[in-house]
KOLFI-201154 format. One record per residue: y, x, z of N, C-alpha, C, O in turn; residue number from 1. Coordinates in nm, 2 decimals. Example, Ala and Ser with C-alpha at 12.3 -4.5 7.8 and 13.67 -1.06 7.14 Angstrom:
BEGIN
> nnorth;neast;nup;canorth;caeast;caup;cnorth;ceast;cup;onorth;oeast;oup;nr
> -0.57;1.32;0.78;-0.45;1.23;0.78;-0.33;1.32;0.78;-0.33;1.42;0.85;1
> -0.22;1.28;0.71;-0.11;1.37;0.71;0.00;1.29;0.79;0.11;1.34;0.80;2
REM end
This chain:
BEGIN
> nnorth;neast;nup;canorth;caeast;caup;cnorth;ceast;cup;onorth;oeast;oup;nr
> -0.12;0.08;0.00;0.00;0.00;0.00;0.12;0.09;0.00;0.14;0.18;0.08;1
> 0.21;0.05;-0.10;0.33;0.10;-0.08;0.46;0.03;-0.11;0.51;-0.03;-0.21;2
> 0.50;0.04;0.01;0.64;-0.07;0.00;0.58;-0.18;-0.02;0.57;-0.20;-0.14;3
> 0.52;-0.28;0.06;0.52;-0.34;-0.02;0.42;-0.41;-0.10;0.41;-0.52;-0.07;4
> 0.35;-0.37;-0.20;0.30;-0.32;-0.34;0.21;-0.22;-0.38;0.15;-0.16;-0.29;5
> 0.19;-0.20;-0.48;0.09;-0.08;-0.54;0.17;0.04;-0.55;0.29;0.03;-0.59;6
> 0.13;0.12;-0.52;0.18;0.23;-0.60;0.22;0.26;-0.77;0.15;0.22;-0.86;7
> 0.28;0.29;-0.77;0.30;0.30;-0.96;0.17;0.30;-1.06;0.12;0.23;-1.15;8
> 0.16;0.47;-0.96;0.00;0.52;-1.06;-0.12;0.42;-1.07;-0.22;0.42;-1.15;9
> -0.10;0.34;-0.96;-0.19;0.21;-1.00;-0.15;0.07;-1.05;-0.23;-0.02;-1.06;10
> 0.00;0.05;-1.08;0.03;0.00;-1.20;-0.03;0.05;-1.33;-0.11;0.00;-1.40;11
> 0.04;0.17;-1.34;0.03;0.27;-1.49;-0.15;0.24;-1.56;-0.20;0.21;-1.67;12
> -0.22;0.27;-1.37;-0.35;0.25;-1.45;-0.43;0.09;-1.50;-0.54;0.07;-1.56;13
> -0.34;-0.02;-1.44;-0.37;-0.16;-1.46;-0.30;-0.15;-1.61;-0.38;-0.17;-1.71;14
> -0.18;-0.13;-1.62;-0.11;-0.15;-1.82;-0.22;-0.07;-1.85;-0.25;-0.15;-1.95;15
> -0.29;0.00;-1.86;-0.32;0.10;-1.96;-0.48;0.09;-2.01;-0.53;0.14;-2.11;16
> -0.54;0.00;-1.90;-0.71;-0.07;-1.96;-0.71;-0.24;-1.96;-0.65;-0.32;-1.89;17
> -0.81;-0.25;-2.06;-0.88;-0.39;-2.08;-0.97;-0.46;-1.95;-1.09;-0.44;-1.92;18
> -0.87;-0.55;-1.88;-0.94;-0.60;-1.79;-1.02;-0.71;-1.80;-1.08;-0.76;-1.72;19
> -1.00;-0.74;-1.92;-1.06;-0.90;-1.97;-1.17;-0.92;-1.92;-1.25;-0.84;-1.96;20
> -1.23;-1.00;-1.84;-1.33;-1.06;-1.78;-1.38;-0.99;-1.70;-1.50;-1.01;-1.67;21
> -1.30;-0.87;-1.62;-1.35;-0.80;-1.54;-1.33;-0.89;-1.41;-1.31;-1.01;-1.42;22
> -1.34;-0.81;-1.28;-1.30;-0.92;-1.12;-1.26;-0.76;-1.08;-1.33;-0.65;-1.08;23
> -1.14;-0.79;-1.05;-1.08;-0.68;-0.98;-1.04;-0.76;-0.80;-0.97;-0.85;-0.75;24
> -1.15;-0.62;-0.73;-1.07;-0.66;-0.60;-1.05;-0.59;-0.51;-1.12;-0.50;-0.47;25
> -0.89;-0.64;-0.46;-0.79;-0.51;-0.42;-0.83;-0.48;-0.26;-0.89;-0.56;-0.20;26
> -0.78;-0.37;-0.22;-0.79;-0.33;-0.10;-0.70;-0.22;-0.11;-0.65;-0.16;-0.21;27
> -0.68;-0.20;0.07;-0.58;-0.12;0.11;-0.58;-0.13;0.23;-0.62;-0.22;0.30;28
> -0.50;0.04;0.27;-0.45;0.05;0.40;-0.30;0.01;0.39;-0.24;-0.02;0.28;29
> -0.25;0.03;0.53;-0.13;-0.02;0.54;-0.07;-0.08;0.64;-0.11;-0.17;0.71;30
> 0.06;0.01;0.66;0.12;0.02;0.86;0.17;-0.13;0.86;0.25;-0.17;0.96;31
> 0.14;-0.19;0.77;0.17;-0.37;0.85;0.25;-0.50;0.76;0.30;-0.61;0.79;32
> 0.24;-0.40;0.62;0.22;-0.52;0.54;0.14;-0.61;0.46;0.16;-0.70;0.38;33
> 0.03;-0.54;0.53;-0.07;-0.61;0.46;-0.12;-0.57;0.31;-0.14;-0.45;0.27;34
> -0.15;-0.68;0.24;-0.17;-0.67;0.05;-0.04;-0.71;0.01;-0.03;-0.73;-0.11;35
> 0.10;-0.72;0.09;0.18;-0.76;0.04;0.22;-0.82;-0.08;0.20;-0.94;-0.07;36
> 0.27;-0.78;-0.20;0.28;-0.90;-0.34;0.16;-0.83;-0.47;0.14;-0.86;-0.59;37
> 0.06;-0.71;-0.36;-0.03;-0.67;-0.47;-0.10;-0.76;-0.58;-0.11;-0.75;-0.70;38
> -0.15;-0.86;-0.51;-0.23;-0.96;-0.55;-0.16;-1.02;-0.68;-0.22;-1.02;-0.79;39
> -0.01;-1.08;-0.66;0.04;-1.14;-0.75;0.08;-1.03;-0.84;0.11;-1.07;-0.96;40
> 0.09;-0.94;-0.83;0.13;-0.83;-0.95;0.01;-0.79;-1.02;0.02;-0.81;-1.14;41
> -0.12;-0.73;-0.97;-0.19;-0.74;-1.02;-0.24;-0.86;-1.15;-0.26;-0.83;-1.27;42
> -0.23;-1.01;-1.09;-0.26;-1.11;-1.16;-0.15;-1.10;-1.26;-0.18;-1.17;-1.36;43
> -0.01;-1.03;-1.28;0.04;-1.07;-1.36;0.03;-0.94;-1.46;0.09;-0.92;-1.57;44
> -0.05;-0.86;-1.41;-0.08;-0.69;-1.50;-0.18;-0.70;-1.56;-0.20;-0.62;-1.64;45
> -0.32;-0.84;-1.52;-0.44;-0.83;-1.56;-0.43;-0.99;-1.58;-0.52;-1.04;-1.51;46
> -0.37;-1.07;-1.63;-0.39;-1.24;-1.66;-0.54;-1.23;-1.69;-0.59;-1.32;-1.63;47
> -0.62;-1.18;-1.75;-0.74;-1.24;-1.82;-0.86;-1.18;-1.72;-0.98;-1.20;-1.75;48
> -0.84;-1.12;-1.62;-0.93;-1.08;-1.53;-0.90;-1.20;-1.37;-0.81;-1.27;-1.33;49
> -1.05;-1.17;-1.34;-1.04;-1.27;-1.20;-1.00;-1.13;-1.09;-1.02;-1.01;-1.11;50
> -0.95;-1.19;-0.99;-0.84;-1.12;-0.85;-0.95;-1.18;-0.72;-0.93;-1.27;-0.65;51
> -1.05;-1.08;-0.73;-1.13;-1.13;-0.63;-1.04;-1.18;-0.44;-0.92;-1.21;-0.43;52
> -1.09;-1.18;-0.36;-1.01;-1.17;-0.26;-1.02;-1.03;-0.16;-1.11;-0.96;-0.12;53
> -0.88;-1.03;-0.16;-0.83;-0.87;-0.12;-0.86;-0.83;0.01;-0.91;-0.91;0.08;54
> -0.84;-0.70;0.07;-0.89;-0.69;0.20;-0.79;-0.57;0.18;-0.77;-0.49;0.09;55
> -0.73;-0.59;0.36;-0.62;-0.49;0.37;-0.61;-0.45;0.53;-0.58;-0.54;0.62;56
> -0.65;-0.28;0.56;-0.68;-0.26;0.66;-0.55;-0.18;0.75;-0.49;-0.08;0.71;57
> -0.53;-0.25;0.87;-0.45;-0.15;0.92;-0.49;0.04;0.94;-0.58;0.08;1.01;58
> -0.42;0.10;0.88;-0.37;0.22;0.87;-0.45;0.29;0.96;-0.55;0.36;0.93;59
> -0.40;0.27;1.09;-0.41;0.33;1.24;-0.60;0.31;1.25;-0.66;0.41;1.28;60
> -0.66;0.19;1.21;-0.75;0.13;1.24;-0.87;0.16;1.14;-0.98;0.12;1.16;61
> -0.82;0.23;1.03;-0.90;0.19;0.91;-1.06;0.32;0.96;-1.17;0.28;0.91;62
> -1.07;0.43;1.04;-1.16;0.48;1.11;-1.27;0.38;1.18;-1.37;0.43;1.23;63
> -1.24;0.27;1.17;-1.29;0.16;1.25;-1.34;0.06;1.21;-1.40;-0.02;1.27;64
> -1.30;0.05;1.06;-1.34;-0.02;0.93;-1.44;-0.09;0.90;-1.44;-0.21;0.89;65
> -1.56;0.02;0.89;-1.65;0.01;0.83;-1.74;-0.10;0.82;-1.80;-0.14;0.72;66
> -1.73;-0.18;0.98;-1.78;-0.33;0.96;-1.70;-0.44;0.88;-1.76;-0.50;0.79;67
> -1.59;-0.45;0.90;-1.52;-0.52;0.83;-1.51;-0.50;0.64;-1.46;-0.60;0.58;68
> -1.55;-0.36;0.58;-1.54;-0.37;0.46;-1.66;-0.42;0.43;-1.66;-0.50;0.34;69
> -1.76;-0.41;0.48;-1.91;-0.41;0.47;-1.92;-0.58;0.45;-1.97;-0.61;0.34;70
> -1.86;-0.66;0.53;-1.84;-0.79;0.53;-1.72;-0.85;0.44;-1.69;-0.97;0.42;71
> -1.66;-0.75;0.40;-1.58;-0.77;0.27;-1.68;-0.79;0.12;-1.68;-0.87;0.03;72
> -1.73;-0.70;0.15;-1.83;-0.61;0.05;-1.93;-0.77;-0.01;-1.94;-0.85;-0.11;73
> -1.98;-0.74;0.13;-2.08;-0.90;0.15;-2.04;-1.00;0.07;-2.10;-1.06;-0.03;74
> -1.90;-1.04;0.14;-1.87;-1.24;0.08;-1.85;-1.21;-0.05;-1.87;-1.31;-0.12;75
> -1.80;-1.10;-0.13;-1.79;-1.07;-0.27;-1.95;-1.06;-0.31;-2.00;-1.10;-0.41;76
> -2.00;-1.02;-0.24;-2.15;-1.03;-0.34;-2.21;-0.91;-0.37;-2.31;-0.90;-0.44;77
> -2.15;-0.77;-0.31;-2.13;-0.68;-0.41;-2.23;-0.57;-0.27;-2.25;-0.45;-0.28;78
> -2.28;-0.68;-0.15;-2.35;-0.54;-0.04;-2.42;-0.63;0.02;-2.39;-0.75;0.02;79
> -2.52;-0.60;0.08;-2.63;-0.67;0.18;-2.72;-0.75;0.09;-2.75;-0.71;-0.03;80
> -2.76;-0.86;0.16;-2.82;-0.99;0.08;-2.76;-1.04;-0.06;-2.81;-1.06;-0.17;81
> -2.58;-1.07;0.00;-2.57;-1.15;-0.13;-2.52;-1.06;-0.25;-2.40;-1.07;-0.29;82
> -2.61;-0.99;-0.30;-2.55;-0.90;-0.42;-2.57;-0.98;-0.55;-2.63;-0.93;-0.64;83
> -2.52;-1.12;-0.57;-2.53;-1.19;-0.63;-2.48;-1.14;-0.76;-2.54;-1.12;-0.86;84
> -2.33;-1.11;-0.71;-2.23;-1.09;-0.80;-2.28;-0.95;-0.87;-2.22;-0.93;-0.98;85
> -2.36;-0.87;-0.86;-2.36;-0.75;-0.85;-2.39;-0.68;-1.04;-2.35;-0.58;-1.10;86
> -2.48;-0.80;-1.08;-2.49;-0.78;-1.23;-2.38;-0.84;-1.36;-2.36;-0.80;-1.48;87
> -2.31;-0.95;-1.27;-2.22;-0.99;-1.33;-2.10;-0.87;-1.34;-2.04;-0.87;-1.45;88
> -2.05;-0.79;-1.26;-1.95;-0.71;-1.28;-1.98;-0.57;-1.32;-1.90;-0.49;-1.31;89
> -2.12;-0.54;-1.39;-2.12;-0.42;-1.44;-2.16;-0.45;-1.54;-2.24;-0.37;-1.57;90
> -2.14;-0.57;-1.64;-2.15;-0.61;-1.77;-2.02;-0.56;-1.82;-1.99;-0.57;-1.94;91
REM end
């Protein structure tokens, strides 16, 4: 997270590939803003891709994570049991 937002170089790198039917989902640290307006900028850098739901760790905390991404990981589909999603996003 910066300011805010993404960082540039991860603008630069959303203009610069074909997201079309991909599922992009965002994460970040961050001293307390959260995913701030990433989400909506993304959607408007990638219209044709789905904006999974984001996960944004406090900074200080993020050493402490590991359950919490794990169970990110999970409801997306992409760790544990429900690796539902798991063949759909590497098409």
């Amino acid at each position: 997270m910066w300011w805010g937002s993404m960082p540039m170089a991860v603008n630069t790198f959303l203009e610069e590939y074909d997201f079309e039917g991909k599922i992009i989902a965002p994460f970040c640290t961050h001293g307390g803003s959260g995913l701030g307006s990433s989400v909506t900028d993304i959607e408007k850098l990638c219209p044709d891709a789905e904006t999974a739901d984001g996960l944004a760790v406090y900074g200080l905390r993020a050493d402490q994570a590991g359950e919490q991404v794990a169970e990110w990981l999970e409801k997306l589909g992409l760790y544990g049991e429900n690796q539902d999603r798991e063949e759909e996003i590497q098409e």
